[in-house]
C-alpha positions as CSV (number, residue, x, y, z in Angstrom):
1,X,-14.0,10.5,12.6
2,X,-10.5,11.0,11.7
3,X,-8.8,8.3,8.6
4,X,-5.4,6.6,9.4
5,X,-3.4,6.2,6.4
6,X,-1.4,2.8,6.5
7,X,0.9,1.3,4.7
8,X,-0.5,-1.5,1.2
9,X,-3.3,0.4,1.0
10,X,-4.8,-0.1,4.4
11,X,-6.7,2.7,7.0
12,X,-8.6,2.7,9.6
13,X,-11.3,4.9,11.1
14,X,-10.8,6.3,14.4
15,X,-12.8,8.1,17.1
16,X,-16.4,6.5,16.6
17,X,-15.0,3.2,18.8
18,X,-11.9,2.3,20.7
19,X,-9.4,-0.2,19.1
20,X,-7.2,-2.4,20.3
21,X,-3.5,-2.8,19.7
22,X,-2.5,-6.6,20.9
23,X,0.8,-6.6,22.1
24,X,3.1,-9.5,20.5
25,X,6.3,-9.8,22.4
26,X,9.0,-12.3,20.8
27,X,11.6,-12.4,23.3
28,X,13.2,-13.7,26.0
29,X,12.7,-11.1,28.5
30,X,9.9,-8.7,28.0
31,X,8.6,-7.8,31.5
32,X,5.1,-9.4,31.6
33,X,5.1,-12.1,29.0
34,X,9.0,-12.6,28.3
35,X,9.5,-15.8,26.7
36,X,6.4,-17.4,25.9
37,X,5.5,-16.2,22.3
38,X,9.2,-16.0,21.1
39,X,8.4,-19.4,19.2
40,X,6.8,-18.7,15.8
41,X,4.1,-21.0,16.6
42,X,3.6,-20.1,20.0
43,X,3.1,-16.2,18.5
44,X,1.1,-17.0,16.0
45,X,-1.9,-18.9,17.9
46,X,-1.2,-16.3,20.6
47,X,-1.7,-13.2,17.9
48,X,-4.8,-15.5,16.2
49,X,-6.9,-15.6,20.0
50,X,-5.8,-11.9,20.1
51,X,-7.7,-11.4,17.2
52,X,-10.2,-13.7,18.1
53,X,-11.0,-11.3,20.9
54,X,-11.2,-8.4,19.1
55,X,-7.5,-6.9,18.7
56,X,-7.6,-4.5,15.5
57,X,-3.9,-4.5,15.5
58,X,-1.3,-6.8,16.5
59,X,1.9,-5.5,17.3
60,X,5.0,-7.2,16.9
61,X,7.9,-6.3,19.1
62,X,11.9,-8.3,19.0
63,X,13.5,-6.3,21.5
64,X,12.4,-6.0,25.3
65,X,11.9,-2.2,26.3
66,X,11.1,-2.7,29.9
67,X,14.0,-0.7,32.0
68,X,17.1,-2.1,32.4
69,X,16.4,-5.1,29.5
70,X,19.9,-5.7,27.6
71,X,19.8,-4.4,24.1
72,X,20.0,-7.0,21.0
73,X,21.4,-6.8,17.8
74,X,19.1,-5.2,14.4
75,X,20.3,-8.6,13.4
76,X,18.7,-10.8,16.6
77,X,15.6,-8.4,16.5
78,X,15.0,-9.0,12.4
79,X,15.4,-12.2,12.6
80,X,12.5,-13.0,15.5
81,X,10.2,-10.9,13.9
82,X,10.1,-11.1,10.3
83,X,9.1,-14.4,10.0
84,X,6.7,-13.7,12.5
85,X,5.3,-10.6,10.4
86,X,5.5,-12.3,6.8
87,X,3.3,-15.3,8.6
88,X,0.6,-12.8,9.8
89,X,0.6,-10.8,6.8
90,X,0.2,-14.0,4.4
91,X,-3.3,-14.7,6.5
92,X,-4.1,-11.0,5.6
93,X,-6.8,-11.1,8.9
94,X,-5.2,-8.3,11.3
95,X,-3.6,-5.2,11.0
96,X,0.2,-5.5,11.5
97,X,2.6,-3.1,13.5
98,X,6.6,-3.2,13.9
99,X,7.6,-2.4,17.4
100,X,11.0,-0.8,16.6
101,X,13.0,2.2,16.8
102,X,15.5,1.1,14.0
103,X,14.9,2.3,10.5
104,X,16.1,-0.8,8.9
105,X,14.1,-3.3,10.9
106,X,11.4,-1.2,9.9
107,X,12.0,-0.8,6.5
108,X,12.5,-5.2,6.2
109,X,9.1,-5.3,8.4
110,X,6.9,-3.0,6.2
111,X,8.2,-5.1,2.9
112,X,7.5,-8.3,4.7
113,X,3.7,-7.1,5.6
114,X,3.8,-4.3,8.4
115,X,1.3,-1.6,8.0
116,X,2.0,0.4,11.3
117,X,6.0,1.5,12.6
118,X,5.7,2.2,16.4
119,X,8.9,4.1,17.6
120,X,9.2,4.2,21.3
121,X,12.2,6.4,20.9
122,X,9.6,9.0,18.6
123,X,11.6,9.4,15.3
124,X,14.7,10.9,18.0
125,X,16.9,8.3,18.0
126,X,17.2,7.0,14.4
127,X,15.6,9.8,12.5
128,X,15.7,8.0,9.3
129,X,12.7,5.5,10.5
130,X,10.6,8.9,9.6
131,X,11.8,8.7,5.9
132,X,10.5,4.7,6.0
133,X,7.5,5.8,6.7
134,X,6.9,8.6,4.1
135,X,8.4,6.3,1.3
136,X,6.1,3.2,2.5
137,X,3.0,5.0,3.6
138,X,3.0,3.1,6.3
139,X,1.4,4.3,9.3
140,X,4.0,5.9,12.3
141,X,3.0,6.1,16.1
142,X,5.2,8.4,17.5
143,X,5.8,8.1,21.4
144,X,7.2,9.9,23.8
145,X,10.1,9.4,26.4
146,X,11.9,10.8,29.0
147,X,15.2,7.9,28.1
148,X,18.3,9.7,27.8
149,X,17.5,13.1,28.4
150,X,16.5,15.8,30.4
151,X,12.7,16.0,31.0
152,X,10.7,19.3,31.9
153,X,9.3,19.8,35.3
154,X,5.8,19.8,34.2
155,X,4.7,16.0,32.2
156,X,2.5,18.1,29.4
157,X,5.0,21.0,28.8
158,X,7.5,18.2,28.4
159,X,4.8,16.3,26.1
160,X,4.7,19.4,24.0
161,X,8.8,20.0,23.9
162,X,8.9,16.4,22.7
163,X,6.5,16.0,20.3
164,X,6.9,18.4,18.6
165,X,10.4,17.9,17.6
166,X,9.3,14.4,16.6
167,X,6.4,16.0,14.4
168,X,9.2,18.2,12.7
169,X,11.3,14.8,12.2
170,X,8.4,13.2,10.6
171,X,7.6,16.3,8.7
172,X,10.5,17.3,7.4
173,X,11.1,13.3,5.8
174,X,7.7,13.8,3.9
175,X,5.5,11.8,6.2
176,X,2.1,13.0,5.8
177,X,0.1,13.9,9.2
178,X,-2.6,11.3,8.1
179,X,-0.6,8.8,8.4
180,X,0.4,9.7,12.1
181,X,-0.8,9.1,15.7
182,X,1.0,9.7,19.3
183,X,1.9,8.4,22.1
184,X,2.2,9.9,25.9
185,X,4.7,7.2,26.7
186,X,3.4,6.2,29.9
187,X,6.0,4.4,31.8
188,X,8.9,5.2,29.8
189,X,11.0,7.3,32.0
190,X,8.2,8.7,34.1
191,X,7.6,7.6,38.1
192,X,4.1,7.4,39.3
193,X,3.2,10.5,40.3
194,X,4.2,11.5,36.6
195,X,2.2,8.8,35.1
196,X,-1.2,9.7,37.4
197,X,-0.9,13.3,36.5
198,X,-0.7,12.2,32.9
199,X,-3.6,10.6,32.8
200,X,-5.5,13.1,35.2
201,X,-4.0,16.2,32.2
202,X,-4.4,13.9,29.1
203,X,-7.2,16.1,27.3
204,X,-4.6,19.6,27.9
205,X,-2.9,17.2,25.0
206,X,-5.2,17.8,22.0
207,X,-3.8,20.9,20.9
208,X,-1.4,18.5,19.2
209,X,-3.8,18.0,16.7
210,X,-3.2,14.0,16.1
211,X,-4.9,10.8,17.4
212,X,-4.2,8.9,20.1
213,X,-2.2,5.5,21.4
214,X,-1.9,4.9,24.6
215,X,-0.4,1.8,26.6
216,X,-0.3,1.2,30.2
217,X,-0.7,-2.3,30.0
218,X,0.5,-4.4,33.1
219,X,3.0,-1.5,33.4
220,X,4.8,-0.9,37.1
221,X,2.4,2.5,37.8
222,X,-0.6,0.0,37.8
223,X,1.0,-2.3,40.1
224,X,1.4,0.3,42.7
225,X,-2.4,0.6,42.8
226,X,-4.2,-2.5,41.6
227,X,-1.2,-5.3,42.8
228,X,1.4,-7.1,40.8
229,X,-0.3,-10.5,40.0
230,X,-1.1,-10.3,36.3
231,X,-5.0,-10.6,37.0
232,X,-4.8,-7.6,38.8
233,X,-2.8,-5.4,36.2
234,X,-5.3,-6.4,33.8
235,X,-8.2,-4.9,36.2
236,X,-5.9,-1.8,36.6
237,X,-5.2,-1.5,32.7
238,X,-8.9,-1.9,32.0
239,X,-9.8,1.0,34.6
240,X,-7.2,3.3,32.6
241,X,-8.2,2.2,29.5
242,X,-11.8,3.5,30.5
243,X,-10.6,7.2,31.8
244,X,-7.7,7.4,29.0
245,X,-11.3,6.6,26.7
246,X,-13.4,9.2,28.3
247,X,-10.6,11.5,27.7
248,X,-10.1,11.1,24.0
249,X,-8.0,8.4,23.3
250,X,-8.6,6.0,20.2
251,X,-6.2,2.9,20.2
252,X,-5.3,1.3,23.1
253,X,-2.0,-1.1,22.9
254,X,-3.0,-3.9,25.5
255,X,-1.5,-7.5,26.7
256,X,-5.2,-9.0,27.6
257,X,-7.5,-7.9,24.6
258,X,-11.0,-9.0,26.3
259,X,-10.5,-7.0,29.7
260,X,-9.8,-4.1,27.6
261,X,-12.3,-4.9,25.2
262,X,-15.2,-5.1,27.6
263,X,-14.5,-2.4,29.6
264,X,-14.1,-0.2,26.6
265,X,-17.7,-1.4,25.2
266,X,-18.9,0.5,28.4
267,X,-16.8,3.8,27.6
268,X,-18.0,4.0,24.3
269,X,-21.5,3.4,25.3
270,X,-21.7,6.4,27.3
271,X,-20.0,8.6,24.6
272,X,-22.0,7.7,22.1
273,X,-25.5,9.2,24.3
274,X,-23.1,11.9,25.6
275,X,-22.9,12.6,21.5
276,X,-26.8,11.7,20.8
277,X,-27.4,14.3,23.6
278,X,-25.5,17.6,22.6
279,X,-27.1,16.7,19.3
């Protein structure tokens, strides 16, 4: 069992059972759910069945990172999410993450309730949202990408090469490695082959030493093998979330908590006698 430090206070216990990360999209144009939680109302019920269903985390995103998606201001981005967070933070029932790659955004987030900073860019493209981190305590998932820059041949050597610049970003700002988890990045500047071989190699990544997020929720790679009608994402998401399990992953960032959350039950059923039997 490994002990994620969080920001006010808060930690969670990883490793004994999968957790999941409800994603929380207020925008416009986020590829699967684009413009129906970017209403504060409309989030909130949407993050309180999340919740309902058994998300550990909600994570609260203003800015669309599907390929393509225009960028916004710090100032649009702030201004759908922090009333958003404060609201979820005042019921005090979930754990809250900032889905943001600006420092500032992140700083305003964790002061208005954020406990978790999730940087899709991993610390590499504003540097300073390691040093919010170490002077919060708030938790930082680091992620990996292959955005703007050139990629290894080989998806785990590049893993590495990544990483562990972004480890030495977060280090080197005073963030403790208790308070940090990764992320393969999957979808995020990787085609399909990438993304399959990813998964088939995950466990060649826990010489890293850290935790585990993943998130292939509803992304394009499952479309090319379960369909693109949302019902059929979900299916596909659930059957990764299951192998990603097997293979030592511990939060799992998802659009459709109960799929996940019922396939999971399964994984960590057979774990726990795979445990039970090596004694």
């Amino acid at each position: 069992m490994t002990i994620w430090k969080l920001a006010h206070g808060r930690q969670l216990e990883l490793g004994a059972k999968a957790l999941l990360m409800g994603i929380l999209n207020v925008t416009p144009d986020s590829f699967s759910d684009g413009g129906e939680f970017d209403v504060p109302d409309r989030a909130l019920a949407h993050a309180a069945n999340m919740v309902a269903e058994g998300a550990a985390i909600v994570d609260v995103g203003g800015e669309s990172t599907r390929p393509g998606a225009e960028a916004v201001s710090a100032e649009e981005e702030q201004s759908r999410i922090l009333p958003v967070i404060a609201a979820l933070a005042s019921e005090g029932k979930v754990l809250i993450s900032v889905d943001t790659y600006r420092a500032e955004t992140a700083r305003l987030a964790v002061h208005a309730g954020a406990h978790i900073v999730n940087d899709v860019y991993g610390l590499q493209r504003e540097p300073g949202i390691a040093r919010v981190s170490a002077e919060t305590g708030a938790g930082l998932a680091i992620m990996h990408t292959g955005r703007d820059r050139e990629k290894l041949a080989d998806v785990i050597e590049d893993q590495f090469l990544f990483l562990n610049r972004s480890l030495e970003i977060a280090r080197e700002a005073g963030v403790k490695d208790d308070q940090i988890i990764l992320d393969p990045g999957f979808g995020f500047a990787k085609d399909k082959e990438e993304n399959l071989q990813l998964i088939a190699r995950f466990g060649e990544l826990r010489p890293l030493g850290f935790p585990w997020l993943v998130g292939t929720s509803r992304k394009r790679m499952i479309g090319h093998l379960a369909g693109d009608d949302r019902a059929a994402r979900d299916v596909g998401t659930a059957a990764t979330s299951v192998m990603l399990r097997m293979k030592g992953a511990d939060i799992f960032r998802v659009h459709n908590v109960s799929v996940n959350r019922d396939a999971l039950a399964f994984a960590d059923a057979v774990l726990e006698r795979e445990r039970k039997a090596k004694g």
